[in-house]
PLY file of the C-alpha trace (Angstrom):
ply
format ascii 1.0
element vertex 354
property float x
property float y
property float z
element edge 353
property int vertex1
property int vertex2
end_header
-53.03 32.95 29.29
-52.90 36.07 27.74
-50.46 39.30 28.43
-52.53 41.80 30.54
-53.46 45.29 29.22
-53.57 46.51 33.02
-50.53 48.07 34.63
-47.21 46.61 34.86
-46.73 45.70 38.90
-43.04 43.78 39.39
-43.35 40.38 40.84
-41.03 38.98 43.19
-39.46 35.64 41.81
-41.96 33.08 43.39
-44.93 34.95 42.03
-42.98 35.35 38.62
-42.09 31.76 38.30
-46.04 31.32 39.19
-47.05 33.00 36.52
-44.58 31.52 33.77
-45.77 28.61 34.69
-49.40 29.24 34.34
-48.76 30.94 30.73
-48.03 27.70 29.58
-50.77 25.84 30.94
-52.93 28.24 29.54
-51.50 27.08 25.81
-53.91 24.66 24.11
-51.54 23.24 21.32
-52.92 23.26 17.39
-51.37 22.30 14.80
-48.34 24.36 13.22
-47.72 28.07 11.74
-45.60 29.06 9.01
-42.30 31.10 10.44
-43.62 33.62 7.45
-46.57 34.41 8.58
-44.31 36.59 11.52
-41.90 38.17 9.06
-44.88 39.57 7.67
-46.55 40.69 10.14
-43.03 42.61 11.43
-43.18 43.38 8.23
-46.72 45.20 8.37
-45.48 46.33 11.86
-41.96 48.43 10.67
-43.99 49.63 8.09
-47.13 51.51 10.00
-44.32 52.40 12.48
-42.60 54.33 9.69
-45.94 55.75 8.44
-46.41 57.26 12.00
-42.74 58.73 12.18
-43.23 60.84 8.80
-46.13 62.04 10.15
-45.48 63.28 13.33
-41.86 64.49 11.96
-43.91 66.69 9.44
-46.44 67.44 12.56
-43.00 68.77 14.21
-41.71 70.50 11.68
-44.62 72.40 11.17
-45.96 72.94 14.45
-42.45 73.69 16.28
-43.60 71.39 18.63
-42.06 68.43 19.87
-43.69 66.13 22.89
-41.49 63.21 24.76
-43.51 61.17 22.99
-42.94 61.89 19.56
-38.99 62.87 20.39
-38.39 59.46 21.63
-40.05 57.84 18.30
-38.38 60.38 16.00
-35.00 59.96 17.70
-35.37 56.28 18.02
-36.88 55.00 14.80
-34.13 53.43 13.36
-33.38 51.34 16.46
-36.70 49.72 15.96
-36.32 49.50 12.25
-32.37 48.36 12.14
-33.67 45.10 15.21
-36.88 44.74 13.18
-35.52 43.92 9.68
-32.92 41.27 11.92
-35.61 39.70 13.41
-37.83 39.40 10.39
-34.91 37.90 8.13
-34.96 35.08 10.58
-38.30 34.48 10.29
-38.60 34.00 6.76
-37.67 30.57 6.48
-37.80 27.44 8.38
-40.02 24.48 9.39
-43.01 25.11 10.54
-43.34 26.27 14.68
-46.04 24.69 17.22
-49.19 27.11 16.90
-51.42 27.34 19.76
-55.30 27.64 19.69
-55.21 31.30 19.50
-53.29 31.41 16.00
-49.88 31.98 16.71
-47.32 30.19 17.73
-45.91 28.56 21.17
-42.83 30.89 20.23
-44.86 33.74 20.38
-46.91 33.45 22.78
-44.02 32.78 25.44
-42.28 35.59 24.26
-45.25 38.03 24.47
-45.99 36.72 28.14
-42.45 37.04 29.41
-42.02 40.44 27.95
-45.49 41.32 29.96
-43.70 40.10 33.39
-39.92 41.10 33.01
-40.82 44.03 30.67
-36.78 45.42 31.38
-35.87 41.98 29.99
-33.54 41.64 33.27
-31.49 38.17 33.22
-32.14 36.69 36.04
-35.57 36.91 36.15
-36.29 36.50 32.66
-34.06 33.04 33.34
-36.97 32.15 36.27
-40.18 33.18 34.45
-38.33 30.88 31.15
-37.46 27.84 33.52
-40.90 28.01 35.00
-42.62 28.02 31.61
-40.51 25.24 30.07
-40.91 22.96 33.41
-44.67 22.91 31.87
-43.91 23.27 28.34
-40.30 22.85 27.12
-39.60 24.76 24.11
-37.35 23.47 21.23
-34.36 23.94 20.43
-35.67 26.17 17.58
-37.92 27.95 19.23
-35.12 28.98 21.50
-32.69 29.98 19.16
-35.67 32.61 17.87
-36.52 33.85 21.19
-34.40 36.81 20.40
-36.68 37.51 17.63
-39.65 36.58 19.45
-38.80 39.57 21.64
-38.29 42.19 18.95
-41.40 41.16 17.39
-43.33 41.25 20.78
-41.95 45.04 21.32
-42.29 46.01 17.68
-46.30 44.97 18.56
-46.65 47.50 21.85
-44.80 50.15 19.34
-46.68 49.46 16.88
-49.96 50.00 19.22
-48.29 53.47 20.77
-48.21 55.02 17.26
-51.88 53.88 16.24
-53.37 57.40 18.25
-51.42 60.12 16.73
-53.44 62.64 17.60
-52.85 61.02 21.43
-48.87 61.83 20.92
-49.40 65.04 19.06
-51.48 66.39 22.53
-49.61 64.59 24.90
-51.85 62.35 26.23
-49.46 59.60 25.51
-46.15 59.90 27.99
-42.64 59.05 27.06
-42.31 56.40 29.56
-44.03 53.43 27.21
-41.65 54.61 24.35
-38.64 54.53 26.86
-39.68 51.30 27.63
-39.67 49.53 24.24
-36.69 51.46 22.98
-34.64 50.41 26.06
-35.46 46.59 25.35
-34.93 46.97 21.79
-31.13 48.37 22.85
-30.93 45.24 25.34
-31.89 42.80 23.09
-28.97 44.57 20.23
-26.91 44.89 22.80
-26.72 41.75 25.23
-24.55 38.63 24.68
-27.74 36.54 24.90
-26.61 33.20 24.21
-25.15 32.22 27.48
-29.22 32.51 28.86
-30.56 30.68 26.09
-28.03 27.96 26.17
-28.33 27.14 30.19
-32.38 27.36 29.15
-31.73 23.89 26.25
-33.05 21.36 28.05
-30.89 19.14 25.52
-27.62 20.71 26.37
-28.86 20.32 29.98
-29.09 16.31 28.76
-25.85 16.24 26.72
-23.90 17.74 29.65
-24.36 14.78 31.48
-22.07 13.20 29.20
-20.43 10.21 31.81
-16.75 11.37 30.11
-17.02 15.01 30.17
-16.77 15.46 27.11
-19.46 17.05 25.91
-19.02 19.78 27.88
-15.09 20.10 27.21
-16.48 21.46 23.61
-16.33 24.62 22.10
-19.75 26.45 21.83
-19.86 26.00 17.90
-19.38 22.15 18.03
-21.99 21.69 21.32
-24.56 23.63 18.37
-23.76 20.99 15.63
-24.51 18.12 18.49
-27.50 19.67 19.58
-28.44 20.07 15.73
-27.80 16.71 15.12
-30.39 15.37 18.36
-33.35 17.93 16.83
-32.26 15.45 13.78
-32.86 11.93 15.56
-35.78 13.62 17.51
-37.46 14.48 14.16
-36.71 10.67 12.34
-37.48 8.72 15.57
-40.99 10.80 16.56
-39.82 11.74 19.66
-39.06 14.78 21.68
-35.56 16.32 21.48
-35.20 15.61 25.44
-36.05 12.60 25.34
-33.93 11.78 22.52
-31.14 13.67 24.80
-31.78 11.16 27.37
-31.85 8.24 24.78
-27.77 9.52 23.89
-27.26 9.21 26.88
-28.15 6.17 28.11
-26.06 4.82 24.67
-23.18 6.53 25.60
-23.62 5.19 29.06
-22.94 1.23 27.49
-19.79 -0.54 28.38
-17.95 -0.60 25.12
-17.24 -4.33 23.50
-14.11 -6.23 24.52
-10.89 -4.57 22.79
-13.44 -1.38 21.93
-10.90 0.94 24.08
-11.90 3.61 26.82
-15.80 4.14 28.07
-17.82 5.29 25.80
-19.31 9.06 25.28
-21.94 10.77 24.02
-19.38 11.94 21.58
-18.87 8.43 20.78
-22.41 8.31 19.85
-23.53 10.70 17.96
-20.44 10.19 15.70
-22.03 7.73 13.05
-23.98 11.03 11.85
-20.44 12.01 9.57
-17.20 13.29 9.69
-18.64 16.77 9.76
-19.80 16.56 13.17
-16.81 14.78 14.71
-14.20 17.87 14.82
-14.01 18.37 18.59
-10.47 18.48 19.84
-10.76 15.56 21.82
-9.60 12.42 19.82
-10.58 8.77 20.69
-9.05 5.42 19.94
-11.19 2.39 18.12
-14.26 2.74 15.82
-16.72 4.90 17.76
-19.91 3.27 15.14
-18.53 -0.08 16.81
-19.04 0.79 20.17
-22.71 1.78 20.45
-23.64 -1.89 20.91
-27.14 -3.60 19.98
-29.06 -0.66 22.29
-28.71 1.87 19.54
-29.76 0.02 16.53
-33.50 1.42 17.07
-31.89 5.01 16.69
-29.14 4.70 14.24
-30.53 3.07 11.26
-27.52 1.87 9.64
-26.48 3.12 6.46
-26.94 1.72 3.02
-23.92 0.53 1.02
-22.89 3.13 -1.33
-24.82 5.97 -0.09
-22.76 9.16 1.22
-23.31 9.52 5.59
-24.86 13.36 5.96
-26.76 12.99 9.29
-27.58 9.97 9.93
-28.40 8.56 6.88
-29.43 8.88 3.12
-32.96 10.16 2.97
-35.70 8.82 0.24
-34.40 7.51 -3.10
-30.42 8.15 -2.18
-31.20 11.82 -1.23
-29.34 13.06 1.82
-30.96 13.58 4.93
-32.07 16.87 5.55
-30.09 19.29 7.43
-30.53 20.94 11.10
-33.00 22.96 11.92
-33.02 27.05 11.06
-31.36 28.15 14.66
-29.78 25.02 15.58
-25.81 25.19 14.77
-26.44 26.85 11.78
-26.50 30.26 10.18
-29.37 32.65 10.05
-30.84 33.29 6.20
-29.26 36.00 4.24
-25.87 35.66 6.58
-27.36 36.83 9.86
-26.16 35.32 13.08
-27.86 32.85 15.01
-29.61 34.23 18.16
-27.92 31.64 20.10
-24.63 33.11 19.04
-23.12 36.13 20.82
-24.62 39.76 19.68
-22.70 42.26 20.10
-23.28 45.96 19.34
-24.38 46.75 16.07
-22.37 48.93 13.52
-23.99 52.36 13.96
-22.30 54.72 11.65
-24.54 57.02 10.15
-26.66 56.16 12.51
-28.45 58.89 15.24
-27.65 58.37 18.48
0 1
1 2
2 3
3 4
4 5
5 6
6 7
7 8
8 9
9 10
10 11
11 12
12 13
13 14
14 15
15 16
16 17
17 18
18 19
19 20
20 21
21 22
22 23
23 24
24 25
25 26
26 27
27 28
28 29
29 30
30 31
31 32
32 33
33 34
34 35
35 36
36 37
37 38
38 39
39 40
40 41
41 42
42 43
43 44
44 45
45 46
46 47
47 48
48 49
49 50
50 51
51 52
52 53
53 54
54 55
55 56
56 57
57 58
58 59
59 60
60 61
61 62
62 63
63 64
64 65
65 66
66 67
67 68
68 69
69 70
70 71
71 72
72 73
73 74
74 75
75 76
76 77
77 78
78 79
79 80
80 81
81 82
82 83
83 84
84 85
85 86
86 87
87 88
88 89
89 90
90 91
91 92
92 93
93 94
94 95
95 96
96 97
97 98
98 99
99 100
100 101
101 102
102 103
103 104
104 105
105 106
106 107
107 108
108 109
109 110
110 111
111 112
112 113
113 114
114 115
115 116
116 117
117 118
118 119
119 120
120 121
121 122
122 123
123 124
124 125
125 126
126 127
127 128
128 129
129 130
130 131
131 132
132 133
133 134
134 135
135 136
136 137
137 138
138 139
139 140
140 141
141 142
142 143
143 144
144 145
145 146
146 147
147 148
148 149
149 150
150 151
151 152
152 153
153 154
154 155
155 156
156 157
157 158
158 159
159 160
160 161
161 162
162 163
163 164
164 165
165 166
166 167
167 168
168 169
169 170
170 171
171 172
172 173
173 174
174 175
175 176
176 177
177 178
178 179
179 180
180 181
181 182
182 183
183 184
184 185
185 186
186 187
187 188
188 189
189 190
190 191
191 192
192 193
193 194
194 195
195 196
196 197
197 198
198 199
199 200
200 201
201 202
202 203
203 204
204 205
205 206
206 207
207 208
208 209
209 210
210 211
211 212
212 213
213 214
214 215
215 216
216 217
217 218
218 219
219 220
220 221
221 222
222 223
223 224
224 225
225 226
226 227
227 228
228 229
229 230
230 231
231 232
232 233
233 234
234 235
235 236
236 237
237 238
238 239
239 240
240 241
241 242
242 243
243 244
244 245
245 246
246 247
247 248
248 249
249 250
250 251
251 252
252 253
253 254
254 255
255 256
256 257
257 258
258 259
259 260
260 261
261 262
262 263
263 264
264 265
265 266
266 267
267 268
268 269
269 270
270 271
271 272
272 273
273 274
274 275
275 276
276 277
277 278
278 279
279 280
280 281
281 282
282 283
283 284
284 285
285 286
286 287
287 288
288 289
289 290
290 291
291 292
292 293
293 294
294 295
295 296
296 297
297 298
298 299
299 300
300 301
301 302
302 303
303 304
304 305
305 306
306 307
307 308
308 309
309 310
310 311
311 312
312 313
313 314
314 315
315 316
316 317
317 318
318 319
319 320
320 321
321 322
322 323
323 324
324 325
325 326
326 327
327 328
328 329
329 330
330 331
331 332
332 333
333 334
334 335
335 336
336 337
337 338
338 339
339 340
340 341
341 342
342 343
343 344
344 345
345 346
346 347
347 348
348 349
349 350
350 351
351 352
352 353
């Protein structure tokens, strides 16, 4: 299902979590899509943007005139250009995402249909129109943690498509309004501590917070990231999905621990064979945690070769070390920019119009 050119009507929540759900059915899955093939189409975007703002500021200058159009582009430019370069930095790199039929990605596509139905990118129904479209098609943890981009990129598209008419702005056939529109979810997205959202949308940290000790979700936000990471990890060398390798956890963790192993066991407890790195929550155990996973988790954990160094879960091909987690999931963002799943808080804007 596509995004509709035809007026924006509001839906109340039943109709909205309707039609999230229906966007995904409407995905046909194929194959997989570079993440930078976006960047450079953001890329392509900021740049006609910028070619459209010189123009009309010349227009301006030289007319004396100055729709709402073209004073909300002109004032506003650099919001669009400062979230657009963010957004396409954490796009450059990565595995590749799902693509769907239509050429772009799963990603996308969700992004460009929620933005369609909660175009003021309000919480709580942006959290129903998500939960509807993952209860068909769960996205990963990736794809997620670059919803944030997703967004920009989907509004940097409708701005891009309100600058393609300049003569349209320059005789006001074009209003303000559709400018005040993507300019105000542009400041949302900068703006908003979006992480909470995104987190209570991981259907793996919905999983892992089942944890029959608590003590998963006794963890601080950083070290819940690095577990998650390390699932997408398992999910990727076992072939299966990331909840369902959730579940798998926690049915291990579930396991009465061997005689003398100490208290019951946690999903803590399991997932700490992947390395010391992983295992710096506060809470402390007694006893060998690799001990108590019992024969159930063999399949899972492969054990680890004498002599080879434990980074994940175990040496990759010819000694190398496993690979790490994936772009968005505990980790950094390229070229030191945060991870969406992180909080955002207002950018610096010295120097900066208002």
């Amino acid at each position: 299902m596509s995004a509709s050119n035809t007026a924006h009507v509001p839906m109340d929540e039943p109709h909205l979590s309707r039609y999230g759900a229906n966007a995904a059915r409407a995905l046909e899955l194929e194959g997989a899509v570079r993440p930078g093939t976006v960047a450079r189409e953001m890329r392509r975007a900021l740049a006609e943007v910028e070619r459209a703002r010189q123009e009309l500021a010349r227009w301006a200058e030289e007319s004396g005139r100055t729709p709402g159009a073209v004073e909300w582009l002109l004032d506003n430019a650099y919001l669009a250009a400062r979230e657009g370069r963010m957004a396409e930095r954490a796009f450059r790199r990565g595995r590749p995402l799902r693509r769907c039929r239509n050429g772009q990605s799963v990603l996308q596509c969700a992004a460009r249909t929620a933005l369609w139905a909660v175009p003021d990118l309000d919480r709580r129904r942006l959290t129903v129109f998500l939960s509807a479209f993952q209860s068909v098609l769960p996205l990963t943890e990736r794809e997620l943690s670059l919803l944030v981009p997703a967004l920009t990129w989907a509004l940097l598209c409708q701005l891009r498509g309100l600058c393609g008419d300049l003569a349209a702005l320059q005789e006001e056939q074009t209003g303000p309004a559709p400018f005040e529109s993507v300019f105000a979810g542009l400041r949302a997205l900068s703006d908003g501590d979006w992480g909470a959202l995104l987190e209570s949308e991981s259907r793996v940290e919905a999983v892992l917070r089942q944890d029959p000790a608590g003590c998963y979700g006794a963890m601080e936000d950083a070290t819940r990231r690095r577990y998650r990471g390390q699932v997408c990890r398992l999910a990727r060398k076992s072939g299966m999905g990331e909840e369902e390798t959730a579940r798998r956890v926690l049915e291990l963790s579930r396991l009465p621990p061997p005689a003398g192993g100490g208290e019951k066991d946690t999903v803590r407890g399991v997932l700490r064979p992947a390395g010391p790195a992983l295992c710096r929550p506060a809470l402390r155990r007694s006893g060998s945690a690799a001990g108590q996973l019992g024969g159930g988790a063999a399949a899972l954990f492969p054990p680890v070769r004498s002599g080879e160094k434990q980074r994940g879960l175990s040496s990759g091909p010819s000694g190398a070390p496993a690979p790490g987690p994936p772009h968005g999931a505990g980790v950094r963002h390229p070229a030191g920019g945060e991870d969406p799943l992180r909080h955002r808080g207002p950018a610096d804007r010295k120097g900066e119009r208002p």
